[in-house]
N, C-alpha and C positions, 0 to 999 in steps of 0.2 A: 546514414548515407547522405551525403550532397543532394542537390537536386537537378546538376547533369547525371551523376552515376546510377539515379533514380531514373533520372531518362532512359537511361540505355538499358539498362535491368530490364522496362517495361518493354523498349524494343525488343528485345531479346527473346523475352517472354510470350510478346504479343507474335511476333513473327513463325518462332515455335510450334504455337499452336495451332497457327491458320498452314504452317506446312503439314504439321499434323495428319490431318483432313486429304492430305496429298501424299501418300506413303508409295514405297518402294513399289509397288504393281503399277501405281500409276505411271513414274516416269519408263517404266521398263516399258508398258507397252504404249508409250508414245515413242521411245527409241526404236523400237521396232517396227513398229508401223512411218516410220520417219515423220510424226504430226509434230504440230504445232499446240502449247498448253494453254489451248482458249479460258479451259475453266479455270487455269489457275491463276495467266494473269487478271480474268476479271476479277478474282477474290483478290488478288495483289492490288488491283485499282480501287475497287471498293473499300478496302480497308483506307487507301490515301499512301502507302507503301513507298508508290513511284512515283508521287509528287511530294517525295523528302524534300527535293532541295527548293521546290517552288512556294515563294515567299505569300503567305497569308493574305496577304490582298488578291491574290490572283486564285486563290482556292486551295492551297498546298498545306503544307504542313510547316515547313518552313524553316527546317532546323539546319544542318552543316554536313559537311561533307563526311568528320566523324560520325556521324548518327545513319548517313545513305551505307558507310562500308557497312554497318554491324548488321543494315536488313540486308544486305547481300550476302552476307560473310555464312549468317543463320540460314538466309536459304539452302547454301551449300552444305552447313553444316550437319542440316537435316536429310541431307540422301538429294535434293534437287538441283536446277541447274537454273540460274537468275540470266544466263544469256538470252533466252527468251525475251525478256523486260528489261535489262540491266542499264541500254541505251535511251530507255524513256527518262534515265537519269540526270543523264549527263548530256548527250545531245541538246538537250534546250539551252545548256549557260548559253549559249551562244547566242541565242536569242536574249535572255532573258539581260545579257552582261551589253548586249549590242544592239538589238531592236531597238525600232522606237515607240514611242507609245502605245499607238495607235495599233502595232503589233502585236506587243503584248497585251492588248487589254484582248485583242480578237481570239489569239490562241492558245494563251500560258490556262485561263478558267477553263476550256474544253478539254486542254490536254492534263490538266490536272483531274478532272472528273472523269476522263474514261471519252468522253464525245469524241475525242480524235485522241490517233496512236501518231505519236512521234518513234519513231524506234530505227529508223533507219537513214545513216548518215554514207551520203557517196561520196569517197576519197580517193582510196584506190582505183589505181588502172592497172591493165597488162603489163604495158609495155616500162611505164614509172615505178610500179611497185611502192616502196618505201621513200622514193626519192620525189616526194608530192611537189615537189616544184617543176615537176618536170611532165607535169600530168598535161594531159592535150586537148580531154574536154574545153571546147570555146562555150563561150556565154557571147553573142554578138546584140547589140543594144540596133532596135530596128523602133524610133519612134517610142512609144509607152508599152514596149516590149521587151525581151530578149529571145533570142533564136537560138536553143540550145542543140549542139553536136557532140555526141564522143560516144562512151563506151567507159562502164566501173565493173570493178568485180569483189567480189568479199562482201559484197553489201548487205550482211544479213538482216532478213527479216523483212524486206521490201516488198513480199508479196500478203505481210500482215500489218503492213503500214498506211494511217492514209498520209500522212506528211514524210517528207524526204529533206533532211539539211545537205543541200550539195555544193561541194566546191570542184568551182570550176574559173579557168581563164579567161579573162575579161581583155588584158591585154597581150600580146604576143611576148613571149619567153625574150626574144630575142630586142623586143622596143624596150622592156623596162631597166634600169640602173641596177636593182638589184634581184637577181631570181627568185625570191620571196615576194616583190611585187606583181601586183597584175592580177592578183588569185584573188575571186571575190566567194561571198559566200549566198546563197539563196534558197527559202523557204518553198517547195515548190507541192503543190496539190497531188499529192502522187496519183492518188486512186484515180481520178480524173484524168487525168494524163496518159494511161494505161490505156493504148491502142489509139491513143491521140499525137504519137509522135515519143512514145516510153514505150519501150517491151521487154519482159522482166522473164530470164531462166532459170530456173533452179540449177545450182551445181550440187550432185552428189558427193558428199562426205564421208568419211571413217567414223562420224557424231553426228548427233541429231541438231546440226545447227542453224539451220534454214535460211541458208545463205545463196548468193545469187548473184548474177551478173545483169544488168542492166543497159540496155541502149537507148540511145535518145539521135534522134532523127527530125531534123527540123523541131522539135519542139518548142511552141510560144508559149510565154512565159510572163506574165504583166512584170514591170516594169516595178511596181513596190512587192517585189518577192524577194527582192535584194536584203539584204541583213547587214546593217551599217553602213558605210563607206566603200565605194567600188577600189576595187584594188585592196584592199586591207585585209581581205579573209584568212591568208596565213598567220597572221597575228590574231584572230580573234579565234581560230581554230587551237591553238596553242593554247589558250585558257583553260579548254573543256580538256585535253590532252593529258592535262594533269591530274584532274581531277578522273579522267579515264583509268590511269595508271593505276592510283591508290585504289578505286572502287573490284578493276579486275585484281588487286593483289591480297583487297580482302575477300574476293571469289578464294581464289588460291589459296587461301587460309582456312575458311569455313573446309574445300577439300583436306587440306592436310590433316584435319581434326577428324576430319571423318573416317577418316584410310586409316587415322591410330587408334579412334574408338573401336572402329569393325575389324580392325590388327587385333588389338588389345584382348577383345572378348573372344577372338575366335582361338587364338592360343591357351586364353585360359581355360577354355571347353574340351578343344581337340585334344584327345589320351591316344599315344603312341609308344608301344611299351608298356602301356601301364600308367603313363604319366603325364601331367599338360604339356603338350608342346611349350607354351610359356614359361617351362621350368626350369628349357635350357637358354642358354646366357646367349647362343646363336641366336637363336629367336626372340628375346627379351634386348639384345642391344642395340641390334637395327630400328626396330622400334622407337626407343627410348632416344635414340641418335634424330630418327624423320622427329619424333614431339619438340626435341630440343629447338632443331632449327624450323622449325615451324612456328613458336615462342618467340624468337629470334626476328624472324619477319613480320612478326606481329605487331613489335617494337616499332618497328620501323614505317611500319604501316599507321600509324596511330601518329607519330611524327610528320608522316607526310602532309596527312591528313589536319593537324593542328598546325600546319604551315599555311596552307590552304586555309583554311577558314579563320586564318587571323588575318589574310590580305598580305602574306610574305612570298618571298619568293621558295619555289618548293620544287623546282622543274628535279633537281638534282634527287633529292629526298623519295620523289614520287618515280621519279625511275628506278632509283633502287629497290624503293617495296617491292618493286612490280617484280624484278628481277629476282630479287631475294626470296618472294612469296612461289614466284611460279617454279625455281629450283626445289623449294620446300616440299612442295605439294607436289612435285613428280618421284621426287624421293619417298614421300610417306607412302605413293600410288605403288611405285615397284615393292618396296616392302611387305605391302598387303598385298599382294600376288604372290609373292614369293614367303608369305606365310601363309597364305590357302592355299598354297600348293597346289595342285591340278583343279581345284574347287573354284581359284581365282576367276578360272576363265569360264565359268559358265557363268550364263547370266542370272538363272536365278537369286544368285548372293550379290548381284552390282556391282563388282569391284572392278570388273572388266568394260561397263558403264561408265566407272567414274572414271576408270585408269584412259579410257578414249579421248571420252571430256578435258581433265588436267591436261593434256599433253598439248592439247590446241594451246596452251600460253606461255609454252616454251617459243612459241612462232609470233602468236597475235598477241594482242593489238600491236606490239612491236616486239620485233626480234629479240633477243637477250645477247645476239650482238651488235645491237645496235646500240642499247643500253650502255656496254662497257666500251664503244665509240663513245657516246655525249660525256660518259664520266672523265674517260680519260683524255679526251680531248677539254669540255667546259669545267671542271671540276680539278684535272691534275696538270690544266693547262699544257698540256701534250702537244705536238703538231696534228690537225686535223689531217687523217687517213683518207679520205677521199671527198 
């Protein structure tokens, strides 16, 4: 073997075993209890996991975006759920691609050892949804300040975060030339913050995702919390956005593999009549159909990913993964339901676990029509639909 394919192998391998250690009872009864996986993202932090993409000098590991999907893809693939951690990932480019020095030398070594959790990034609003140019959080510059107002929601993991990447309006929707400007983005002390002018709810979910709605009320803000150039944050958010995409589409994939592993073995077990369920072609091509296209998105996923870390443009590429992955994996989800038959849904076999989980990325991080918007608009040069 080469000595990237050696890399990955070892990823593969190493990730493996430290989910190991983390088996089916564990996530079940954290889904149940709706907690949060303290122990296992500490073993994910310790091992250096979730500082893939942060570059050697700063404490990381340092490798590419191909190497971040395969430890997500393995956590999924082992029965777990990387949403937890998966944003310590990727939230940083932003910093790391836009900071300045001075920034990153303060936070990329703590958040790479575990000393601070970056993991929750505020985008969404109510009333904006998907249409982030249209979000109303202000960011208001008062002296070596800013005075933040609004209201996010979807912002998972904010109550297990001390850092928060947030974008917000810096200049009014209606002063700037184009609706993409004016949106800045800022590094902001969450934990701190919390009852200082931040008040963080949990929303209850269908999965254990530990996601939240956040207000901000007057909140001050020092003035180098800013992350680049005021006004530019839509464009530096778009960076990480990509590499967003490909990392949930190898979520999406680690599922898919898992729904036709626990497909596969439980047909070949289960005797009805006398005989495996896997013996008839009803049961064995559904199957074989969810593996195909799960293969399929694999491809593509691994593409994206190799756009991205050669420095190309990949916006196209990595929506499709996303797209192609999360179809896959709701596919392989319903088949393993519908080959446990009433077994599916209880929890002690997980399938109704995972079936919960997958389905959130038919939605987030972006629609799957939103998806077949940018292609057929930036990609088949379409007229733009709204």
């Amino acid at each position: 073997m080469n000595d990237l394919t050696d890399l990955h192998e070892d990823l593969r391998n190493g990730v493996r075993q430290l989910c190991a250690t983390f088996p089916d009872e564990y996530w079940r009864k954290l889904d149940a209890d709706t907690a949060y996986p303290t122990e296992f993202v500490k073993a994910m932090t310790a091992a250096g996991y979730l500082a893939a993409l942060i570059p050697e000098e700063y404490g990381g590991i340092g490798v590419g975006l191909t190497e971040a999907s395969i430890i997500l893809e393995e956590i999924h693939r082992s029965g777990g759920n990387a949403a937890a951690c998966h944003a310590q990932m990727y939230i940083m480019g932003t910093l790391l691609r836009h900071g300045s020095a001075e920034q990153k030398a303060q936070y990329l070594p703590k958040i790479a050892s575990g000393e601070l959790r970056l993991q929750a990034f505020g985008v969404t609003e109510p009333d904006a949804g998907t249409d982030t140019t249209s979000l109303r959080t202000r960011a208001v510059r008062d002296g070596d300040s800013y005075i933040v107002n609004g209201q996010k929601i979807w912002t998972s993991r904010a109550e297990h975060s001390d850092l928060m990447m947030l974008l917000a309006r810096t200049t009014p929707k209606e002063e700037v030339e184009k609706r993409t400007h004016g949106l800045s983005v800022f590094l902001i002390d969450l934990k701190s913050a919390v009852g200082q002018g931040v008040t963080i709810e949990p929303i209850e979910t269908m999965m254990n995702h530990q996601t939240t709605q956040v207000y901000f009320d007057n909140l001050r803000i020092p003035a180098d919390s800013l992350i680049g150039e005021e006004g530019m944050g839509f464009r530096y958010i778009l960076d990480g956005m990509n590499a967003e995409r490909a990392l949930i589409a190898a979520e999406c994939i680690g599922d898919g593999y898992w729904f036709v592993e626990r497909a596969k073995n439980y047909a070949s077990e289960r005797e009805v009549f006398g005989r495996p369920i896997g013996q008839n072609q009803g049961i064995q091509f559904p199957i074989a159909q969810a593996y195909i296209h799960i293969r399929a998105a694999d491809l593509m996923r691994y593409e994206a990913c190799r756009l991205f870390d050669s420095g190309q443009a990949c916006g196209a590429e990595a929506n499709m993964s996303k797209l192609l992955a999360a179809d896959a994996s709701w596919e392989a989800a319903n088949v393993a339901v519908q080959t446990y038959g009433g077994f599916g849904f209880a929890a002690e076999y997980d399938v109704e676990r995972k079936f919960r989980e997958t389905r959130l990325y038919q939605v987030a991080p972006i629609s799957t029509n939103l998806i077949l918007s940018y292609v057929a608009q930036h990609v088949l040069k379409m007229p733009r639909s709204f």
